[in-house]
NUDRENBA-909559 format. One record per residue (C-alpha): z negated, x, y negated; residue in one letter; residue number from 0. Coordinates in Angstrom, 1 decimal. Each point is the difference from the previous one (the first is absolute). Layout:
! residues N
R     up   east  north resn resi
R      Z      X      Y    A  NUM
...
This chain:
! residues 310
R     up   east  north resn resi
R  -66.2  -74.0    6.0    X    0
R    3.1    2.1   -0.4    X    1
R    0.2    1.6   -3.6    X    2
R    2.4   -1.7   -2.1    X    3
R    1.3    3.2   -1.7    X    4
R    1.3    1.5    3.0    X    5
R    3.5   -0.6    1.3    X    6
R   -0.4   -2.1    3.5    X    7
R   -0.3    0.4    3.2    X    8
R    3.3   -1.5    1.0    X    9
R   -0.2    0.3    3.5    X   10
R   -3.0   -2.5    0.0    X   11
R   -0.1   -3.3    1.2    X   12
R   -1.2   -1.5   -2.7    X   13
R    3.2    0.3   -2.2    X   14
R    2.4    1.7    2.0    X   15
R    3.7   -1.7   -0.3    X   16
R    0.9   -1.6    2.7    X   17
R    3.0    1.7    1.6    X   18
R    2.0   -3.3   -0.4    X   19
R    0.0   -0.8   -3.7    X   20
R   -0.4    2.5   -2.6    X   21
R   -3.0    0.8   -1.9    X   22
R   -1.2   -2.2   -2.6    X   23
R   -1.0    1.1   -3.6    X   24
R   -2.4   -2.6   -2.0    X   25
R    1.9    0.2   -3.8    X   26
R   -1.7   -1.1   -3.2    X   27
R    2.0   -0.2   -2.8    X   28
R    1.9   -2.3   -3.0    X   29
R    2.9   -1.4    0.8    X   30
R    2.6    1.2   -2.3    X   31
R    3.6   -2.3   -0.6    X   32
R    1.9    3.5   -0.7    X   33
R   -0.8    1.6    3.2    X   34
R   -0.9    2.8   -1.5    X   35
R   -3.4    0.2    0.8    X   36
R   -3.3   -1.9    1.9    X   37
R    0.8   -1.7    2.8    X   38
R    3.5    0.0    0.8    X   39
R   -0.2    3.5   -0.3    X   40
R   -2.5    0.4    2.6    X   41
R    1.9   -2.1    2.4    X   42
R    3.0    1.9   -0.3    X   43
R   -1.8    3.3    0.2    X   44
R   -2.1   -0.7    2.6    X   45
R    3.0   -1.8    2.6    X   46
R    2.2    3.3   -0.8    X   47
R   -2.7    2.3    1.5    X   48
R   -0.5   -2.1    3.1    X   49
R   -2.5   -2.5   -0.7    X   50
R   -1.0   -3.4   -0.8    X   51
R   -1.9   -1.1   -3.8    X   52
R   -2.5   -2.6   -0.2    X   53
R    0.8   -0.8   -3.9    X   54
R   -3.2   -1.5   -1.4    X   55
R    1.6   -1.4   -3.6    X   56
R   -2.9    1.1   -3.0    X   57
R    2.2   -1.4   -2.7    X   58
R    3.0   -0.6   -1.8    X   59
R    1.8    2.5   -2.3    X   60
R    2.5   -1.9   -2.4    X   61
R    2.8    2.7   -0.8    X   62
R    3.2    1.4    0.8    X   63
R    1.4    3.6    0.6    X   64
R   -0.5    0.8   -3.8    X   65
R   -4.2   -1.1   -0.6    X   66
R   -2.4   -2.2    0.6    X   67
R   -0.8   -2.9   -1.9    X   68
R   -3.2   -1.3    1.3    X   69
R   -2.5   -0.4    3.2    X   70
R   -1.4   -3.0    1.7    X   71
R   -2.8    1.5    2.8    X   72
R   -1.0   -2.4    2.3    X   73
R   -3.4   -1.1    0.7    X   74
R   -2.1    2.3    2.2    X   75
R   -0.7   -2.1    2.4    X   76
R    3.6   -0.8    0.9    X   77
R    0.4    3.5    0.6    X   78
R   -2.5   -0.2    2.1    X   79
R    0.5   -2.3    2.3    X   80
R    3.9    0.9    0.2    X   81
R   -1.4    3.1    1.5    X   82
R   -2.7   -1.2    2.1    X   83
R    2.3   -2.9    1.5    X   84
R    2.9    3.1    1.1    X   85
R   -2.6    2.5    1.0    X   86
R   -1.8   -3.3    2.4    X   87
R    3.4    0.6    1.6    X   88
R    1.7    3.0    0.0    X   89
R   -1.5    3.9    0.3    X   90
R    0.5    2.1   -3.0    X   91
R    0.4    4.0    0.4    X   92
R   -0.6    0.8   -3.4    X   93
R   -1.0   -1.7   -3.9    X   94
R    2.4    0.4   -2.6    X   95
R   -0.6   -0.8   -3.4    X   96
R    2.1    0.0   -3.3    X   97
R   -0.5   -2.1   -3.1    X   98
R   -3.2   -2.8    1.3    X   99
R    0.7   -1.3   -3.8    X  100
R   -3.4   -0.4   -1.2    X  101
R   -3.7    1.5    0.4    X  102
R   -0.7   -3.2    2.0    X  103
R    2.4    0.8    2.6    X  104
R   -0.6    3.7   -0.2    X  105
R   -3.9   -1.2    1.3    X  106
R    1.4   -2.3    3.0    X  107
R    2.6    2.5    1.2    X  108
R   -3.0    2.4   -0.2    X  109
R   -2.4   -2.8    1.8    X  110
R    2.6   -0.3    2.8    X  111
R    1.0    3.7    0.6    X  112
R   -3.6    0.5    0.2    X  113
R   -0.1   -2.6    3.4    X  114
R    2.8    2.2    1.3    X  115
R   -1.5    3.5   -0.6    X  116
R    1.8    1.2    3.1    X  117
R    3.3   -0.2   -1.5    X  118
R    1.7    2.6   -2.8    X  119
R    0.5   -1.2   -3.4    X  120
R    1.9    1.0   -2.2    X  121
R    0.3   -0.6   -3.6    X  122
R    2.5    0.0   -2.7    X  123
R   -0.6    0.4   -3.7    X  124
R    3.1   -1.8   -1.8    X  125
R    1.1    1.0   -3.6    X  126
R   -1.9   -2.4   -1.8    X  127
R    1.3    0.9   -3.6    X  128
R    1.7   -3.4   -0.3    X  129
R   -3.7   -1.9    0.1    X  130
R   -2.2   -0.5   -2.8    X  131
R   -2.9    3.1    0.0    X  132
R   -3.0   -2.2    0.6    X  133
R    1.4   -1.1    2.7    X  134
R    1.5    2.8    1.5    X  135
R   -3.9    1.5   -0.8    X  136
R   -1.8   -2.3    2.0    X  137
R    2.7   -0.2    2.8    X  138
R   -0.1    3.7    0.5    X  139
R   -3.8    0.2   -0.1    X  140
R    0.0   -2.6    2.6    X  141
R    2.5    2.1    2.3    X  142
R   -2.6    2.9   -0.9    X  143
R   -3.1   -1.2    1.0    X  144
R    1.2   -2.3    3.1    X  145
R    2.9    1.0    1.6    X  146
R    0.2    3.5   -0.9    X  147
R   -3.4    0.2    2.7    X  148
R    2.1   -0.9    3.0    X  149
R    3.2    1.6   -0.8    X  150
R    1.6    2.4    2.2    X  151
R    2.7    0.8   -2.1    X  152
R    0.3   -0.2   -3.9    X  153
R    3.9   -0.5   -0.6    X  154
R    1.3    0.7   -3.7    X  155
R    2.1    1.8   -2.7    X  156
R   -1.3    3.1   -1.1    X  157
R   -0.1   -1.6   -3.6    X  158
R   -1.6   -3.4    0.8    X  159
R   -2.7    2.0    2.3    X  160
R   -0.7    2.3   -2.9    X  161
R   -0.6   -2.6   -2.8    X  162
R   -2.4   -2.5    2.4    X  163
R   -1.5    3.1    1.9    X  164
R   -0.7    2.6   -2.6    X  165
R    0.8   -1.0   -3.4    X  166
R   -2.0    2.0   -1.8    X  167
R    1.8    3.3    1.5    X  168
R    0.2    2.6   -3.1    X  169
R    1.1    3.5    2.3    X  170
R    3.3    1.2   -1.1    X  171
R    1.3   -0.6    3.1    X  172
R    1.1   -3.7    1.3    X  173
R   -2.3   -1.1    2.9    X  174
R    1.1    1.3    3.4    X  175
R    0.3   -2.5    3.1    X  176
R   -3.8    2.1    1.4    X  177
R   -1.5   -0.7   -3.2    X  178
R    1.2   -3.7    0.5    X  179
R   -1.4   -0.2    3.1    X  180
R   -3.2    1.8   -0.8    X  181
R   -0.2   -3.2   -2.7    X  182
R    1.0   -2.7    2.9    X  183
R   -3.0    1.6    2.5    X  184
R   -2.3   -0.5   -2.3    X  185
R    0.7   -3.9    0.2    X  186
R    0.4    0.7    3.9    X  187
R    2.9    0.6    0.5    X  188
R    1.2    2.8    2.5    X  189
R    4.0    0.4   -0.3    X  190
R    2.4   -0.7   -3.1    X  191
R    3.8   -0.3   -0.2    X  192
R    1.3    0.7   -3.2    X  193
R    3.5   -0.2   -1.0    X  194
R    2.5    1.4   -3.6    X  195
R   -2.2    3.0   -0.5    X  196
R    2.7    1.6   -2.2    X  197
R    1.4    3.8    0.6    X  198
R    2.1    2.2   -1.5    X  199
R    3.6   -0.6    0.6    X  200
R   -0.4   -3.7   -0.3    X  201
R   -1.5   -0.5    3.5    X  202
R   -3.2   -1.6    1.1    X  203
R   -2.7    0.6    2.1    X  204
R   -1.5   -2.6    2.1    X  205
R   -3.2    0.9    1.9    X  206
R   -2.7   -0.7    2.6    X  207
R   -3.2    1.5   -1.1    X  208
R   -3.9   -0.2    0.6    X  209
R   -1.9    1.5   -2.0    X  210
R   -0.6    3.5    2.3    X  211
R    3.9    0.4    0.3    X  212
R    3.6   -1.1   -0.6    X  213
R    1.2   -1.3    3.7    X  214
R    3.7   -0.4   -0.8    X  215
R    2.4   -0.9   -2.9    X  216
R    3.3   -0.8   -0.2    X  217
R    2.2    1.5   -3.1    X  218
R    2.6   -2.7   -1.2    X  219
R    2.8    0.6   -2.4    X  220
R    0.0   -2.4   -3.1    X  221
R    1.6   -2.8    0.0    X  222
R    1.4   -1.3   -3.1    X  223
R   -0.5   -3.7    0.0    X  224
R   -3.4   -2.1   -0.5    X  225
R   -0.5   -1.5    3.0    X  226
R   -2.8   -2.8    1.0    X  227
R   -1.7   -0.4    3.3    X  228
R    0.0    3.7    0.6    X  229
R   -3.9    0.2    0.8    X  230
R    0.0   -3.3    2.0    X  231
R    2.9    1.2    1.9    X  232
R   -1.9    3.5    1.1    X  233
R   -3.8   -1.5    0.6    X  234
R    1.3   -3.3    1.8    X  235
R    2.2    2.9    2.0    X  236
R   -3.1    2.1    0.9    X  237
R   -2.3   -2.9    1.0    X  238
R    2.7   -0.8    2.7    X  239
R    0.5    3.4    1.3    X  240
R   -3.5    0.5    0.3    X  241
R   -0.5   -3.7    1.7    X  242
R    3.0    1.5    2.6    X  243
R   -2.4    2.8    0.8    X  244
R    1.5    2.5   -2.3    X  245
R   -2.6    2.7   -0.7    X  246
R   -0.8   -0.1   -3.9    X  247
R    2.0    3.2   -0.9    X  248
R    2.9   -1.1    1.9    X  249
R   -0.4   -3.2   -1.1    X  250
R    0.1    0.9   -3.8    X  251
R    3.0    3.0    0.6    X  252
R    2.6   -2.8    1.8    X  253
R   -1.5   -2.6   -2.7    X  254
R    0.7    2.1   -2.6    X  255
R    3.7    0.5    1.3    X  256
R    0.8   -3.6    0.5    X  257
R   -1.3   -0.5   -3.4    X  258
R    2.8    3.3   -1.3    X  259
R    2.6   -1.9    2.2    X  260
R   -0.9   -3.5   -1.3    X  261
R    0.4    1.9   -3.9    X  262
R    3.0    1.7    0.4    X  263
R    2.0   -3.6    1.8    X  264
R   -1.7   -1.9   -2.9    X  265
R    2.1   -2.7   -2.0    X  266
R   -0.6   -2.4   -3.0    X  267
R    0.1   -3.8    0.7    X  268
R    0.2   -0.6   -3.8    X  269
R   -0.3    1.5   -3.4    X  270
R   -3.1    2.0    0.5    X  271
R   -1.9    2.3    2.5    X  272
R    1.5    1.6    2.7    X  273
R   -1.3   -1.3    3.6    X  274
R   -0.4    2.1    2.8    X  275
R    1.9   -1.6    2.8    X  276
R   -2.3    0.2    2.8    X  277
R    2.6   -0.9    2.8    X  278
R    2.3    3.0   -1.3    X  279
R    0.5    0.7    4.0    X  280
R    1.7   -3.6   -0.1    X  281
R    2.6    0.8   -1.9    X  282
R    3.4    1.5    1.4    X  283
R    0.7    3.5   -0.8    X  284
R    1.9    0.0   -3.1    X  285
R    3.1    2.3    1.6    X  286
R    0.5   -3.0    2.9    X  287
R    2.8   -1.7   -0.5    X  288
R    0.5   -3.9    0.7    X  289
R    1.1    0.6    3.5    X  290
R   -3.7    1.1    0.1    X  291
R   -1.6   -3.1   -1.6    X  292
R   -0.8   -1.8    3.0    X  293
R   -1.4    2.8    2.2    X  294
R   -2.4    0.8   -3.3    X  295
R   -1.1   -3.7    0.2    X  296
R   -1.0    0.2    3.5    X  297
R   -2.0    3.2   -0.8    X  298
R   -2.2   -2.2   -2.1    X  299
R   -1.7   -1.2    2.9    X  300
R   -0.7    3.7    1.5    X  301
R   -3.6    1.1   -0.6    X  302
R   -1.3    0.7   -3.9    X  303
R   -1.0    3.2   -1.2    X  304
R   -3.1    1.4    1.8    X  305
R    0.4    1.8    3.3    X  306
R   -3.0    0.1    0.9    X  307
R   -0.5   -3.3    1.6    X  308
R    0.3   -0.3    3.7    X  309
């Protein structure tokens, strides 16, 4: 059985892409009526790199662009069989999941992933500071002990990471993204992705670690705005660069700039958070003039971000 901590094999038969339709990334997540975040997020994120989500729907969010006001998971075994039914049918590349809204679901994403061992996984950890602690507790604890075991890659901010991964850290110094990952391979887990380490000069790091070494980073200058949907934007990024046979460090390097590109285009649909606009290479150049209008509407249809797709 192949490991599932190591990044695939994509040339084998068992889940290469077919060379007429693009990969296909299995997504669990919330939805989310902003579009912030969870699932329409994923979808977005994972068509502009070239390939095709399975959203698996783990709950609702009730919010807008400002907070959220409450959560309503759905039953595990609906998540479940929404996933089973898709995966009877179509071939997943690679697991992606965000928010699986509550321990229950955290243990049948974990059940399912554990049937399809061949295939990457990779796991986002959500800012969860709008949730009650008990439950954020017991959610995170069930991430910890289930999923955490089959995860390939561990995607987070530096300062959600640091609080569920080592909060009892008392050096004078923040946690670095090895020390991270040193705390993630104790759980199992070989490679993290963490984002908004902060730097001098009002930049950020973002980083792909293991616990032996630092295999790239990315340096981003701070943006001021709060935006939402930034980490579902990157990991749901990654899992379909990886699914497109992407090795993991060029996966997480041209994840990490569609994530920069999606930042810097972002816009606000209402009154609060900034989104990032995930089809930024959609939009007509802001110097074309009208005569240009319809020659930028036909480039819609040319092909999305990722160039590595044959």
């Amino acid at each position: 059985m192949t490991n599932p901590n190591t990044p695939p094999d994509t040339d084998s038969p068992n889940h290469a892409p077919d060379d007429s339709s693009p990969p296909c990334v299995l997504v669990f997540n919330a939805n989310d009526p902003s579009g912030a975040a969870g699932l329409g997020a994923d979808i977005l994120s994972v068509a502009s790199v070239g390939s095709h989500a399975l959203p698996v729907t783990t709950g609702v969010y009730v919010r807008d662009t400002t907070r959220i006001f409450d959560f309503f998971p759905l039953e595990e075994e609906a998540v479940t069989e929404q996933a089973r039914a898709i995966l009877e049918d179509a071939t997943a590349q690679v697991i992606k999941v965000g928010f699986a809204g509550s321990p229950e679901n955290v243990s049948a994403i974990a059940e399912l992933a554990a049937d399809y061992a061949e295939l990457p996984l990779i796991t986002c950890m959500p800012d969860l500071s709008w949730w009650e602690e008990d439950r954020i507790d017991s959610y995170q604890d069930a991430v910890r002990e289930l999923l955490l075991p089959q995860t390939t890659v561990l995607v987070g901010n530096h300062s959600t990471l640091c609080r569920w991964l080592v909060p009892d850290w008392h050096a004078d110094r923040p946690p670095s993204a090895r020390d991270i990952a040193r705390a993630a391979a104790e759980m199992g887990v070989p490679y993290v992705l963490i984002t908004g380490i902060a730097l001098p000069d009002q930049f950020l790091d973002n980083v792909l670690a293991t616990p032996q070494t630092v295999m790239g980073s990315e340096r981003f200058e701070r943006f001021d705005a709060m935006f939402v949907g930034a980490g579902d934007t990157l990991a749901a990024a990654l899992a379909a660069l990886i699914g497109a046979g992407s090795d993991l460090k060029d996966a997480a390097k041209e994840a990490l700039s569609y994530l920069d590109r999606c930042l810097d285009a972002g816009f606000r649909p209402g009154m609060g958070a900034v989104l990032p606009d995930r089809l930024f290479w959609a939009q007509p150049e802001d110097d074309e003039g009208e005569d240009d209008v319809e020659s930028a509407q036909t480039n819609l249809f040319e092909p999305p971000f990722n160039e590595t797709r044959h």
